[in-house]
N, C-alpha and C positions, 0 to 999 in steps of 0.2 A: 504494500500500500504506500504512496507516496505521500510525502508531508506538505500538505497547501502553506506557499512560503508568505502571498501577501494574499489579501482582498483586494483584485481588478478594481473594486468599485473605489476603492479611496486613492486612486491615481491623480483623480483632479484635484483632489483636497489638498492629497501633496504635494503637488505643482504649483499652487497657489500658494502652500505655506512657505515654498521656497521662495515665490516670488515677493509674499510678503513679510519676510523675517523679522523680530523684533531685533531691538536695538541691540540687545545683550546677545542675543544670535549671531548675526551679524559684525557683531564685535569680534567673538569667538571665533568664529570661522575665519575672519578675512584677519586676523591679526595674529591667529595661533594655529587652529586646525590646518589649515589649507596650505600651511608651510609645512606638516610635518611629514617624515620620508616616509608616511604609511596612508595608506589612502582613509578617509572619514567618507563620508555619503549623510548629505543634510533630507532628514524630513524623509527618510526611509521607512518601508511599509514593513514591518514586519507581522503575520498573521491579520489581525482585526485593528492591528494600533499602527501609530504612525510618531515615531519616534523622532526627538531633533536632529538626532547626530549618532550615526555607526560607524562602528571601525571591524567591519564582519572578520578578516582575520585574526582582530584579536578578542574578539566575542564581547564588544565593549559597546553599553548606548551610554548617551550622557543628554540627561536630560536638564533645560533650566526653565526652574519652575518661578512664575507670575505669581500675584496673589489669589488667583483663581482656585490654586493648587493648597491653599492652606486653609481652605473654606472643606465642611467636612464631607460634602458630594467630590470635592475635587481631590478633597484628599484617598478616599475608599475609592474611587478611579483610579487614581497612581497604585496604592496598593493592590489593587487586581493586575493592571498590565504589567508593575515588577512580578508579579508570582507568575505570572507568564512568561516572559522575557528569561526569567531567572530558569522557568522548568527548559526553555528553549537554547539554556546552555552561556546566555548572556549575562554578564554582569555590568549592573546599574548605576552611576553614578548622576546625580542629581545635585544642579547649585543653583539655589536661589538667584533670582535678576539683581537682589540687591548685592551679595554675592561677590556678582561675577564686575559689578560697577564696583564695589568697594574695594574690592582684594583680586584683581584680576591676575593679576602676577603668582598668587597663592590656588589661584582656581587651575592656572595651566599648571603648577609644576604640580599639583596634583595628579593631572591627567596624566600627566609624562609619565609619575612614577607610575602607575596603574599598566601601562603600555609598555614600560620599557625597565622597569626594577624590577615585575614578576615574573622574568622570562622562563617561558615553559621550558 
């Protein structure tokens, strides 16, 4: 039996989200991700969700969460799609908007270790 990798149907959704990134997104990617010698994929479908940022070879999403995310619909949201993610072999990293504005420099060398201190 094969493993259904995305939902066809959230293709626009994720096109759009790329098109309209927020600010803290777009930070990340164009100042950090997009330089590093491993490839990221913004607004990736995995199963039924649609994640900011994958690194599929090293089974890494990194999610940065709004206030939307700390309201408590939004929060039992995230925690369903990490217990997904997580059974689909990926590990979740998650930083706040304010975060990634306040401590950006701490939010990448985080990610790095994550990528590159836990070599398989």
């Amino acid at each position: 039996m094969s493993q259904k990798i995305h939902n066809p149907s959230l293709v626009v959704n994720a096109r759009a989200l790329r098109t309209y990134q927020t600010d803290e997104e777009r930070h990340l990617w164009y100042e950090f991700l997009c330089r590093l010698p491993i490839r990221f994929k913004r607004q990736k479908i995995i199963g039924n969700y649609i994640v900011d940022f994958c690194c599929s070879s090293k089974k890494l999403v990194i999610e940065l969460d709004g206030s939307q995310h700390y309201e408590e619909e939004g929060a039992a949201h995230d925690r369903e799609r990490d217990s997904y993610l997580t059974a689909m072999g990926y590990n979740v990293l998650r930083y706040s908007d304010k975060e990634v504005n306040a401590n950006f420099k701490g939010v990448c060398e985080d990610i790095w270790n994550h990528l590159f201190s836990e070599e398989e």
